[in-house]
C-alpha positions in Angstrom: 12.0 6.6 -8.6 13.2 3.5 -10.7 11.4 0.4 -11.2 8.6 -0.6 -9.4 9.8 1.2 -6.2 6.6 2.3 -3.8 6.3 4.2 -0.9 3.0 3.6 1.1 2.0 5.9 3.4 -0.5 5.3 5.9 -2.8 6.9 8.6 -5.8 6.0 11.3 -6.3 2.8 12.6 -3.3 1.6 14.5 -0.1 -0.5 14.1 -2.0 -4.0 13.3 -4.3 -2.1 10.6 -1.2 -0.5 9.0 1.2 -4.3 9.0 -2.3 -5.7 7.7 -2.1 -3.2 4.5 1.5 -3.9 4.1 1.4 -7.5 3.9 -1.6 -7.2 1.5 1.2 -5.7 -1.0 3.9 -8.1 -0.3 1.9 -10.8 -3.0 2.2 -8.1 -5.4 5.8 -5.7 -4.9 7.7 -8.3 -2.4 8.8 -7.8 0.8 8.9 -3.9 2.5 12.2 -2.3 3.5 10.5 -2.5 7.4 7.0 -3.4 8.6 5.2 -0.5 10.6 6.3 -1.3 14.4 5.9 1.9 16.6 2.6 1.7 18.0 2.6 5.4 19.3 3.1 6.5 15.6 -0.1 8.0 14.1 1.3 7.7 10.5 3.3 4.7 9.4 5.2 4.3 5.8 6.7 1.3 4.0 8.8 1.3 1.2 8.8 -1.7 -1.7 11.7 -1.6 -3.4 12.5 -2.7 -7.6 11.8 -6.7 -6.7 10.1 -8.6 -8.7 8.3 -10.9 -6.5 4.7 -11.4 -6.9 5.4 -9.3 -10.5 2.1 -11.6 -11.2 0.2 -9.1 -8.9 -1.5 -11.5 -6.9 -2.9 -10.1 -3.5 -2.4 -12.2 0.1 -4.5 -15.2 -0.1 -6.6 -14.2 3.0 -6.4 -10.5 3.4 -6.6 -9.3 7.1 -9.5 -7.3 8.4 -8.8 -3.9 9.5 -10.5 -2.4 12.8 -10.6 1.4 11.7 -10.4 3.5 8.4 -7.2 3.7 7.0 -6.2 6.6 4.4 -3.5 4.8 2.3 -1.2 7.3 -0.1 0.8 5.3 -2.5 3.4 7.1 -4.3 5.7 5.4 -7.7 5.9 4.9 -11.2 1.9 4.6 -12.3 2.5 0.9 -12.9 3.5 0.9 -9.7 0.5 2.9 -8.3 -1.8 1.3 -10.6 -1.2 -2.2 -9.5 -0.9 -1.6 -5.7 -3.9 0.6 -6.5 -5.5 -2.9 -7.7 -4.3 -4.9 -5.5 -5.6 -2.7 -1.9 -9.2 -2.6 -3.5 -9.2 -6.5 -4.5 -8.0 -7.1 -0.5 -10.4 -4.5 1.1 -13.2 -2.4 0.7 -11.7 0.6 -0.7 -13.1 4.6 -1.7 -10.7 6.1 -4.1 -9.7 9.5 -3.3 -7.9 11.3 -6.0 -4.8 10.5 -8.0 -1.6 13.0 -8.8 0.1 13.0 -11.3 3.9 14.1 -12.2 6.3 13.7 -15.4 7.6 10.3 -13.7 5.3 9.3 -10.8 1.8 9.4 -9.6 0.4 9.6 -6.3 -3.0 8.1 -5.4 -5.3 7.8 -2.3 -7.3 5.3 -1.2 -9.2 5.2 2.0 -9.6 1.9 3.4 -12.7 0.7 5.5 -12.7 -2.3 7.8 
């Protein structure tokens, strides 16, 4: 991975809960590639690519609420990790759950309650 790429991957709650944790990133990483959309899906995944926007880190003005528990894995550079990391426990009440760590990139999990 190069930059500030991310991949998010998320599970429980439903479509509505996973969009609301993706747009709670877009202050800080930019748009996604694609929003979550497939409401039969039981495990959704955006990617944010090397854009700068929001390289300020500053989270959505007025973060959604979610209406189930949602176990977020983010996945990039630790910068990367680290300030998406940041910015998901700023916008929600958050429970870390373990961080991974490789020569390159780090994986963390958060889980996410409403």
């Amino acid at each position: 991975m190069s930059g500030t790429q991310l991949t998010v991957t998320l599970s429980g709650g439903g479509t509505d809960d996973a969009r609301a944790v993706v747009r709670a990133l877009e202050g800080t990483f930019g748009a996604p590639d694609e929003l979550p959309t497939d409401e039969n899906a039981t495990v959704h995944m955006a990617t944010f690519g090397d854009s700068e926007a929001g390289a300020a880190g500053s989270a959505a003005a007025s973060p959604e609420r979610l209406s189930a528990p949602v176990t977020v894995t983010v996945q990039g550079t630790p910068e990367a990790v680290r300030r998406a990391s940041d910015t998901l426990t700023r916008a929600f009440t958050a429970r870390d759950d373990g961080v991974a760590s490789g020569d390159q990139e780090q994986e963390r999990q958060l889980l996410l309650v409403p």
